[in-house]
C-alpha positions as CSV (number, residue, x, y, z in Angstrom):
1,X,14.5,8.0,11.2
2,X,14.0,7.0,15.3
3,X,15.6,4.0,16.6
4,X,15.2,1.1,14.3
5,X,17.9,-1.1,12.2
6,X,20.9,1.3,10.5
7,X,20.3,1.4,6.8
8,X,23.0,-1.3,5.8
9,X,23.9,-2.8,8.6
10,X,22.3,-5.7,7.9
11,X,24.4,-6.9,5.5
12,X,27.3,-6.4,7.4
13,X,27.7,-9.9,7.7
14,X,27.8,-12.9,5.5
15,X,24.9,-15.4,6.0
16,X,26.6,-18.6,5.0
17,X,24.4,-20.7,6.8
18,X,21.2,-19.4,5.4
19,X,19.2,-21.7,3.2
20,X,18.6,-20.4,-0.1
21,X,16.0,-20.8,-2.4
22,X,15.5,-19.9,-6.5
23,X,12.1,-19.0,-7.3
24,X,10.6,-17.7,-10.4
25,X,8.7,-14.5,-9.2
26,X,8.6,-12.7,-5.9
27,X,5.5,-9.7,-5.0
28,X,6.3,-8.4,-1.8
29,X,2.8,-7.0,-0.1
30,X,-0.1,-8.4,-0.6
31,X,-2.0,-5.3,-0.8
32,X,-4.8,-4.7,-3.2
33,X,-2.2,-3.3,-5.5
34,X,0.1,-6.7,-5.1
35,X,-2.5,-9.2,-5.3
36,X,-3.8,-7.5,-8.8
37,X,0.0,-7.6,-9.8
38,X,0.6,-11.3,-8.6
39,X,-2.9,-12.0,-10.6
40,X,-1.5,-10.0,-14.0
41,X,2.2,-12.1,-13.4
42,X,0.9,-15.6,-13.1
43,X,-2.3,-15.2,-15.7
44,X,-1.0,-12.9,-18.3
45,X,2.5,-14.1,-18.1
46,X,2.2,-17.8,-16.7
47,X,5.1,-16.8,-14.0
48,X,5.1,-18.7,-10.8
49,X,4.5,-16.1,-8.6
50,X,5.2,-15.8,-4.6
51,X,3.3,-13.4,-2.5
52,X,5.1,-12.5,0.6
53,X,3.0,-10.9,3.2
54,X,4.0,-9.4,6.8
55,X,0.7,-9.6,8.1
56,X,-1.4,-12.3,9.1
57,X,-3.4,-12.4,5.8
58,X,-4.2,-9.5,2.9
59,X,-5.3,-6.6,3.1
60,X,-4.1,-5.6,7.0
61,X,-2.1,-2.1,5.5
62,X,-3.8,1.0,3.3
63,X,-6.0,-1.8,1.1
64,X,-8.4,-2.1,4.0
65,X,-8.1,1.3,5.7
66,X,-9.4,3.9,3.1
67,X,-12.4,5.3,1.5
68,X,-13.6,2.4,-0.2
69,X,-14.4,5.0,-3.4
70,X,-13.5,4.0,-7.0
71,X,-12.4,7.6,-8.0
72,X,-13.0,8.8,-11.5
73,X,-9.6,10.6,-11.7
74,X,-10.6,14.3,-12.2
75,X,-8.3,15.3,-8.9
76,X,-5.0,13.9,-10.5
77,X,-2.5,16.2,-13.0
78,X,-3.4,15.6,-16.9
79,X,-1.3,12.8,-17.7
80,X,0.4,11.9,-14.6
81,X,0.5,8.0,-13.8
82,X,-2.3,8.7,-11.2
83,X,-4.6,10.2,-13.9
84,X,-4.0,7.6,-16.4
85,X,-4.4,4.4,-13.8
86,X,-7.0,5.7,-12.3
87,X,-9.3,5.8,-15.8
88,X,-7.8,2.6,-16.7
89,X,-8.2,1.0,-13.5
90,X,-11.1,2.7,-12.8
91,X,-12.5,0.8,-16.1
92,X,-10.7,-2.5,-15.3
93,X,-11.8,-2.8,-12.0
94,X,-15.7,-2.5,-13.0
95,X,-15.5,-5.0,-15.6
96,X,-13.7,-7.4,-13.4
97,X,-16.5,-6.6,-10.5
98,X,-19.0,-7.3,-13.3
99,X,-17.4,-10.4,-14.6
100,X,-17.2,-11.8,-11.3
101,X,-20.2,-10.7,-9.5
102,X,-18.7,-9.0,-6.8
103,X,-20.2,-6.0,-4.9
104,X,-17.9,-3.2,-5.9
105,X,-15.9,-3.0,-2.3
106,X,-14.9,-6.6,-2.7
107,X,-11.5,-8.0,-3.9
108,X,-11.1,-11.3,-2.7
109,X,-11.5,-13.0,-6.3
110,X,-8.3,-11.5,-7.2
111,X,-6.3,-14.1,-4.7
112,X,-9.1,-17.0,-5.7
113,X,-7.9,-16.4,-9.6
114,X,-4.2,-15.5,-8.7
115,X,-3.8,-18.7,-6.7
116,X,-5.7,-21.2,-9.3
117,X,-3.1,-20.2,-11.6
118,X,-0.6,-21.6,-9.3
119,X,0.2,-18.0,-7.2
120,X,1.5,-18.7,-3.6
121,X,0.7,-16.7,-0.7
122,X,3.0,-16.8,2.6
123,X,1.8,-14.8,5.2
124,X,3.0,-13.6,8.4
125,X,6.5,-13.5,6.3
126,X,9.0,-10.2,5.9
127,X,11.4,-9.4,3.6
128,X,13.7,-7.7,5.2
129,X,16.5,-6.4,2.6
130,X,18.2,-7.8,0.0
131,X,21.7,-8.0,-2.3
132,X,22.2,-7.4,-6.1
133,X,24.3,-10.7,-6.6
134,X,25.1,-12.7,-9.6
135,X,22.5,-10.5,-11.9
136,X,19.9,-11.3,-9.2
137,X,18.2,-9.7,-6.4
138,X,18.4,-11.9,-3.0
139,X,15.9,-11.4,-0.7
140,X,16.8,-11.8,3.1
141,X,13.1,-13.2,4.8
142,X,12.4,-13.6,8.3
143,X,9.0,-14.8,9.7
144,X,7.2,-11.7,11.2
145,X,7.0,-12.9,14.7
146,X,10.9,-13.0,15.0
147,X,10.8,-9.2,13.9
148,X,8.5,-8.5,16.6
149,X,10.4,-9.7,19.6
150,X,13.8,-8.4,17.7
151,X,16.1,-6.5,20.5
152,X,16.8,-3.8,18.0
153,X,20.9,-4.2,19.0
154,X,22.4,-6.8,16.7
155,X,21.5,-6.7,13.0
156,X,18.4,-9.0,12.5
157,X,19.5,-13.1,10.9
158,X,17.2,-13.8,7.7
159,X,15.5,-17.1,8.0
160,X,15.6,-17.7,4.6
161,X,17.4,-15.9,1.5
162,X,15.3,-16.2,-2.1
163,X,16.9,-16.0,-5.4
164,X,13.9,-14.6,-7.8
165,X,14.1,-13.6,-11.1
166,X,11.9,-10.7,-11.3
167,X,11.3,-8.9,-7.5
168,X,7.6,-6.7,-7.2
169,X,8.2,-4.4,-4.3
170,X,4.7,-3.9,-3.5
171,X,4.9,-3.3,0.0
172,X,3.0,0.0,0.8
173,X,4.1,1.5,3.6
174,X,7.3,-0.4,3.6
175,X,8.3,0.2,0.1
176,X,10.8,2.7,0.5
177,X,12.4,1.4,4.0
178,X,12.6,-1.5,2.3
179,X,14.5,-0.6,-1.4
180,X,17.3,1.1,1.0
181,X,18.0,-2.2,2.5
182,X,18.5,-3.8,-1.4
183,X,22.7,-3.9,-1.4
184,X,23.3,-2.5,-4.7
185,X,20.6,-0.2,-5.2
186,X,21.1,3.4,-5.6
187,X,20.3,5.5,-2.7
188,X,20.2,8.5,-4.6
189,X,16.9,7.2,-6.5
190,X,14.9,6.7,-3.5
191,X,12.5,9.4,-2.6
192,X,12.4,9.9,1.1
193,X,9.3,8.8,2.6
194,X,6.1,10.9,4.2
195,X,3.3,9.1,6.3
196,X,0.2,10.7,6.8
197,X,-2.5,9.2,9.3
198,X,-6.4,9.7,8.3
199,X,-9.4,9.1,10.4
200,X,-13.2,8.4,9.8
201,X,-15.9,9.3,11.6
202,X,-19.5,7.4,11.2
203,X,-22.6,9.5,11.4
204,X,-25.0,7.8,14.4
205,X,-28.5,8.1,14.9
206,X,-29.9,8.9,12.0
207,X,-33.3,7.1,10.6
208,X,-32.1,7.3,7.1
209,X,-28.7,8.2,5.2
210,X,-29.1,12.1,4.7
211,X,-26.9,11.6,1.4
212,X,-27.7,9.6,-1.7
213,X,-24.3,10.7,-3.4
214,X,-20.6,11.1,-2.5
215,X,-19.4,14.5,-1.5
216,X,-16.0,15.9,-1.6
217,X,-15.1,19.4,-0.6
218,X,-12.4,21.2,-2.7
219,X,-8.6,19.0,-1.8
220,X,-6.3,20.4,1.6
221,X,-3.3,19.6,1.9
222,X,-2.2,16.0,2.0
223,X,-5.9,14.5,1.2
224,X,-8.8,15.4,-0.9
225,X,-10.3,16.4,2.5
226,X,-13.4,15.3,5.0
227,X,-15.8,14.1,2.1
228,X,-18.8,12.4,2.3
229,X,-18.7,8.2,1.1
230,X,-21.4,5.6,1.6
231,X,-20.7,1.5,2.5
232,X,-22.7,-0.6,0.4
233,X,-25.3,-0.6,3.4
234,X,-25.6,2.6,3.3
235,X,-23.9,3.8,5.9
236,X,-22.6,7.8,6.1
237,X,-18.4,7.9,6.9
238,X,-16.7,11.1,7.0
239,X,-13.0,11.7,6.3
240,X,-10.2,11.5,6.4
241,X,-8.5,14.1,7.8
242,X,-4.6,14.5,7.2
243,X,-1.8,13.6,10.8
244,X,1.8,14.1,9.7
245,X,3.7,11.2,11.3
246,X,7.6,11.7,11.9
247,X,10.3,9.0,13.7
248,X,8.8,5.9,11.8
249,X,11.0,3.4,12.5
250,X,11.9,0.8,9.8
251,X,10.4,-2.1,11.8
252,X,7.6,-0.5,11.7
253,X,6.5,0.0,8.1
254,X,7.6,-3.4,7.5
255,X,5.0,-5.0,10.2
256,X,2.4,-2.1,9.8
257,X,3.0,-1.6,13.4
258,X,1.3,1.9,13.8
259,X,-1.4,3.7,15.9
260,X,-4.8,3.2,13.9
261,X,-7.2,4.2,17.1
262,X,-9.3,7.0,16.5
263,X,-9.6,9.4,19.8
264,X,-13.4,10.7,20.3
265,X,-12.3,14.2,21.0
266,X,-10.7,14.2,17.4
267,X,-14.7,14.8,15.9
268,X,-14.4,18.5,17.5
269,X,-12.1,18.9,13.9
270,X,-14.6,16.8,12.2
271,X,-17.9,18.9,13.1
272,X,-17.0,22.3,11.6
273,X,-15.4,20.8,8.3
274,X,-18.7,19.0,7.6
275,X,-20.9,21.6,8.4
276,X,-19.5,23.3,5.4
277,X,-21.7,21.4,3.2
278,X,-24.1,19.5,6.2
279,X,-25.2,22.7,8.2
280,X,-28.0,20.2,10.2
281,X,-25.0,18.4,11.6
282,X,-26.0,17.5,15.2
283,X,-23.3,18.0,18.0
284,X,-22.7,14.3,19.0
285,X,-23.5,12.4,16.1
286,X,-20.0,11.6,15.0
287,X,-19.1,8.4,16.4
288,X,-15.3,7.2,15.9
289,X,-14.8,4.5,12.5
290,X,-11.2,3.9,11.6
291,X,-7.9,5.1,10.3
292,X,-5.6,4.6,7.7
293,X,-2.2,5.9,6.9
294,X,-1.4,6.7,3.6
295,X,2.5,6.1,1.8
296,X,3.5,9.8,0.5
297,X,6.2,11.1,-1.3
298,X,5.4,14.6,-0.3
299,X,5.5,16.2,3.5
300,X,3.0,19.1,4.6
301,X,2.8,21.9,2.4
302,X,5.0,20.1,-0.6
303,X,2.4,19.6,-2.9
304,X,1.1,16.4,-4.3
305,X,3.5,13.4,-5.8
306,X,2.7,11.5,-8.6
307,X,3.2,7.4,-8.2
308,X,6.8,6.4,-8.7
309,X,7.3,3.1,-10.4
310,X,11.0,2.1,-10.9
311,X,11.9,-0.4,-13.3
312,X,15.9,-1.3,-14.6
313,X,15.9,1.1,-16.5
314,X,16.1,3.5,-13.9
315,X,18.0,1.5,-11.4
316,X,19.7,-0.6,-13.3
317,X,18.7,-3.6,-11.5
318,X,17.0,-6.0,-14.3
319,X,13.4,-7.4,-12.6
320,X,13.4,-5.5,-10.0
321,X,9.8,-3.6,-10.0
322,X,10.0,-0.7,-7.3
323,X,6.4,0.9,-6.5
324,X,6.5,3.6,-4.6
325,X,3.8,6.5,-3.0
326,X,1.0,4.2,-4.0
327,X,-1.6,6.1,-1.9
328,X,-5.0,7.6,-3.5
329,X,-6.5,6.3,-6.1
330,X,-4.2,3.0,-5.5
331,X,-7.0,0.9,-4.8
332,X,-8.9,2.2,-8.2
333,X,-5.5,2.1,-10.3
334,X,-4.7,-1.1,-9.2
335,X,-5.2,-3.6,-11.6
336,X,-3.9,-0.6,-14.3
337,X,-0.6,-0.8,-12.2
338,X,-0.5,-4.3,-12.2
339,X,-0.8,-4.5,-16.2
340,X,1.4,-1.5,-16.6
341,X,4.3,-3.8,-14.3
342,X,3.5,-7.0,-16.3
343,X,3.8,-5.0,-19.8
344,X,6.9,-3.9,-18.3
345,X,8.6,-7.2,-17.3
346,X,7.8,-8.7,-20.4
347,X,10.1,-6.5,-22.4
């Protein structure tokens, strides 16, 4: 890790003038893969659910910054979690599309239902560790902009401390910073976290799309590789490609604090990759789109991870969720992960 807050030392100190509140349910992230959760918790299980986001409102991490594909699965290990949530979520999220009437890159109906069924969501809020107390995980929360202007000397004051029964840690590319901070969880347990940067490129000056169907190339490491997708508009992206990022910082992943520009001179990688199956390519016709980064459990030339999803049985910690490595197909398994976490907790 670079310079950031020492695993543990925030709870060197006791915080005896912190409010604390007791709340039902906590999801922390409101990612695609959180707000499907926080929708399965409060409809399916009538559980008054708080959403706590970093970011100014959902979406802002890996849910918006991605291919925008529903996968079909056929890329995943036979009966690995990703296989299996991806054909269920692949089927749950088309008939929810359907049901709702929403074009298929669309997710907001998953906060309008979550929230009707009394779901609260606090943005521009961070949980920044935790304590196993008294057969409950406390959550230490601080608003985001406090983070941001944080000295990084003396260990960082929680505005608030919640006392949840059940605890989602949904938080993407925070997940796993954040689970070490949770006083009375295993270290041992938690994988060691890979971040992998991924950028688009649009194709430009073209009268019509040249492709009527997605295109992927055989997987490199890291990704599935520079495939072909189409927007609903029609309009041609390429990518990603796969950036190994070291020296994250904690801070960091929590506030999704990272370099998402795309440099122009980065299409040179782009041209000869696409060519492979687009020989007409024209030099110049990549213009720069967008990046993501993507939450691995794997580094370069590892291999691929399956998802992790850590429940008490595993940590001992009773309603404490722990998803972890929720890259590709997260978006597609989504609402599959948020039923598997909600069959889960209802043991």
């Amino acid at each position: 890790m670079a310079a950031g807050i020492k695993p543990r030392s925030i709870f060197t100190e006791p915080y005896k003038s912190v409010p604390i509140e007791t709340v039902d349910a906590v999801v922390i992230g409101a990612g695609v893969v959180g707000i499907a959760v926080a929708r399965e918790l409060a409809v399916k299980l009538g559980r008054e659910v708080l959403v706590i986001e970093s970011g100014p409102t959902f979406g802002t991490g890996s849910s918006s910054r991605n291919s925008e594909v529903i996968h079909a699965g056929i890329y995943y290990p036979r009966n690995s979690l990703k296989a299996l949530f991806c054909v269920r979520g692949r089927h749950l999220l088309y008939k929810y599309c359907k049901e709702h009437d929403i074009p298929h890159k669309q997710i907001g109906k998953l906060i309008g239902e979550a929230e009707n069924h009394g779901a609260v969501f606090s943005y521009s809020t961070t949980v920044i560790g935790g304590k196993y107390e008294e057969n409950r995980l406390q959550l230490y929360v601080s608003e985001s902009k406090t983070l941001k202007n944080w000295d990084g000397k003396s260990p960082p004051k929680p505005d608030l401390i919640l006392s949840p029964r059940i605890v989602v840690n949904s938080a993407g590319l925070g997940a796993l910073a954040l689970s070490r901070r949770f006083h009375g969880l295993d270290d041992g347990i938690i994988p060691r976290p890979y971040f992998a940067r991924g950028c688009y490129f649009t194709l430009s000056n073209v009268k019509s799309p040249p492709f009527r169907h997605l295109i992927y190339p055989v997987p490199e490491d890291g990704g599935l590789g520079v495939h072909v997708t189409l927007d609903l508009n029609g309009q041609v992206r390429f990518g990603p490609d796969v950036e190994w990022i070291d020296g994250v910082d904690d801070i960091s992943s929590f506030l999704n604090l990272f370099d998402y520009s795309v440099a122009g001179d980065r299409a040179n990688r782009f041209y000869p990759e696409i060519r492979k199956y687009y020989p007409c390519l024209k030099d110049g016709a990549l213009e720069p789109g967008y990046a993501g980064i993507r939450p691995k459990l794997s580094g370069a030339m590892q291999g691929p991870t399956d998802f992790i999803i850590q429940g008490g049985d595993i940590h001992g910690i009773q309603g404490l969720i722990n998803l972890f490595g929720i890259e590709s197909p997260g978006l597609t398994s989504s609402m599959a992960i948020a039923e598997h976490v909600a069959a889960v907790l209802s043991i």
